[in-house]
C-alpha positions in Angstrom: 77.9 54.2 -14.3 76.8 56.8 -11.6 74.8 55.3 -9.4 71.2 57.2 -8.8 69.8 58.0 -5.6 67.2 60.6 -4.9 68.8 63.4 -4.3 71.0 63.1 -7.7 73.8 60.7 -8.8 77.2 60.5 -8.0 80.1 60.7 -10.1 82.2 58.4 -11.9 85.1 60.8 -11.4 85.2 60.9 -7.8 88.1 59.9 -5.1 85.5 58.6 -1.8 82.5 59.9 -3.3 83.9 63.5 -4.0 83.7 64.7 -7.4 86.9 65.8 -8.9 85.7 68.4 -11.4 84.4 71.0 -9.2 87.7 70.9 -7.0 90.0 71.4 -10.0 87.7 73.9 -12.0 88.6 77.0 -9.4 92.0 76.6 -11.0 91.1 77.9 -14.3 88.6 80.1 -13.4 91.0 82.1 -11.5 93.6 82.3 -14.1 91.7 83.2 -16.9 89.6 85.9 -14.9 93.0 86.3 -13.1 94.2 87.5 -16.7 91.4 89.8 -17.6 92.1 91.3 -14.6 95.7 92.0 -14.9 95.5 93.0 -18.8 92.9 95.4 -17.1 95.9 96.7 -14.4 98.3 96.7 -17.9 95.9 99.5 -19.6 95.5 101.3 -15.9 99.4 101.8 -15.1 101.0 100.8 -19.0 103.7 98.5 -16.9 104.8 95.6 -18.9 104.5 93.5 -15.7 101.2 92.7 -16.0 101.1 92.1 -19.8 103.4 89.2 -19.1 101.3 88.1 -15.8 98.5 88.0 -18.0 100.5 85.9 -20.7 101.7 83.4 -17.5 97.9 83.3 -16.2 96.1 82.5 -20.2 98.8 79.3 -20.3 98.3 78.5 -16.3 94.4 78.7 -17.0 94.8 76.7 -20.6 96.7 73.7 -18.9 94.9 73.5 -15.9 91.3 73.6 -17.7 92.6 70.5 -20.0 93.1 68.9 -16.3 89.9 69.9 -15.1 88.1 69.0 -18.1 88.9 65.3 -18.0 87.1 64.6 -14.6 84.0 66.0 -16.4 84.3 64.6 -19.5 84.4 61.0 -17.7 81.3 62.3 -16.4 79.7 63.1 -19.3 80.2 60.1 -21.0 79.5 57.7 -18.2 76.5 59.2 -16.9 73.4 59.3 -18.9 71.8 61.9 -16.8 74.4 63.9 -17.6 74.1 63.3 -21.4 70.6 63.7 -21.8 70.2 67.6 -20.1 71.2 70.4 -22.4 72.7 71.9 -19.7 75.4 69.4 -19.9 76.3 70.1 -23.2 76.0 73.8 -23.2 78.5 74.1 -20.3 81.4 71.7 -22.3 80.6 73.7 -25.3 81.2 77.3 -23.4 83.9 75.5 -21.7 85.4 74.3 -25.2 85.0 78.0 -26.7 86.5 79.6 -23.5 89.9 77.4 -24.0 89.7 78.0 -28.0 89.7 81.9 -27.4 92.4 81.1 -24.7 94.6 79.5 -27.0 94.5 82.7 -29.5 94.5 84.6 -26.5 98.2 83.5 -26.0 99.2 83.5 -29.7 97.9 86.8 -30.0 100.4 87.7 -27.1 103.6 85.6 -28.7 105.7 87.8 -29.8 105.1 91.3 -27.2 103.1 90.4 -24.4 102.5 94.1 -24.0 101.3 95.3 -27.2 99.1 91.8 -28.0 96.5 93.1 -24.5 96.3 96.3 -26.0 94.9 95.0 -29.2 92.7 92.1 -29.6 93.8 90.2 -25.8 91.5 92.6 -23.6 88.6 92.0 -25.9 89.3 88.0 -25.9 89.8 88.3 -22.1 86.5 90.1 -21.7 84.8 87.5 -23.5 86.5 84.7 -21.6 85.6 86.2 -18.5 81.7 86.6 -19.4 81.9 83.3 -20.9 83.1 81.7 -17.6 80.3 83.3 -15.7 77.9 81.8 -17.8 79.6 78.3 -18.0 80.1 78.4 -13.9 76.6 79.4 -13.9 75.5 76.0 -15.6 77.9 74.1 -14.0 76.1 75.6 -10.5 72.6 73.9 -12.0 74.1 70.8 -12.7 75.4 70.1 -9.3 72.1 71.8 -7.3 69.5 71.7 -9.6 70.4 68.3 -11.6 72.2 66.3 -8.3 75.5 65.5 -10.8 78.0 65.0 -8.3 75.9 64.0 -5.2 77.4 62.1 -2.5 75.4 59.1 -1.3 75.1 59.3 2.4 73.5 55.9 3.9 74.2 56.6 7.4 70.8 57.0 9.5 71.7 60.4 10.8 71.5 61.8 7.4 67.7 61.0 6.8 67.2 63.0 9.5 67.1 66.2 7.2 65.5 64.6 4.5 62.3 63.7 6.4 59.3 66.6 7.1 58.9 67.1 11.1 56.0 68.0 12.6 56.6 71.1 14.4 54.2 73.0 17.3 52.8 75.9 16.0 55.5 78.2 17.8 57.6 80.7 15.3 61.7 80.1 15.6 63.6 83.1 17.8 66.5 82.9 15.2 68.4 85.6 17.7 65.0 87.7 18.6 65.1 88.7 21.9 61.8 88.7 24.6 60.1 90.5 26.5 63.6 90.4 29.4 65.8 91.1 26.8 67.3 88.2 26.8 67.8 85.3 23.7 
């Protein structure tokens, strides 16, 4: 189980302490944006080039969600803080959804690359796309808002910004210069 601490918990799915789901999910992300993007370059110049970079980037962004997804799902099944925040379960959901309209993304590309954007793959790409911005977006609030994913830090320099200081009642330059012009 993830081990709770008071800034969050750490993950199961971790090589020392880091979380391996948020360094694999940039993969798919890119891809299947990537292919929205380059169906949207197909439409612009009608060059069969990026039809089929947008058929490469759908199956690039289908295999490497499946590897990102199983990081998370340990997660999600050995953390009960995970479980129990709808948060949790709306991202895999959006997630699940975004690789199911991947998958018919690429069917509906089979046969001609070139003629499958100009009918129904723009339209699943465009939903993709804003279905990834709303699924990163929740991923975002589970790792700041929620604390999945923390890293445990017991050294003693680490308290230091976790403790208030008592400050004089003097305002921070932060780059304002004085009265000599200088810093």
């Amino acid at each position: 189980m993830g081990r709770y601490h008071r800034h969050g918990v750490q993950s199961t799915a971790a090589i020392a302490g880091h979380p391996i789901h948020p360094m694999l999910i940039v993969f798919p992300v890119a891809f299947l944006i990537g292919a929205f993007g380059t169906d949207i370059a197909f439409l612009v110049t009608q060059d069969p080039f990026w039809a089929q970079g947008s058929y490469w980037l759908l199956i690039a962004g289908i295999v490497t969600a499946l590897v990102a997804a199983v990081p998370g799902m340990i997660d999600f099944i050995t953390i009960d803080r995970v479980r129990n925040v709808w948060v949790s379960w709306t991202h895999m959901v959006a997630n699940l959804v975004v690789v199911g309209l991947a998958l018919v993304n690429v069917g509906v590309r089979l046969d001609d690359p070139a003629a499958g954007v100009q009918g129904w793959g723009i339209w699943l790409s465009g939903i993709q796309t804003a279905l990834l911005m709303f699924s990163g977006w929740l991923g975002g609030e589970l790792a700041y808002r929620y604390g999945i994913g923390a890293i445990q830090d017991y050294s003693p320099k680490a308290e230091q910004f976790h403790v208030e200081v008592d400050r004089p009642d003097v305002a921070p330059s932060y780059g304002r210069r004085n009265s000599s012009g200088s810093l």
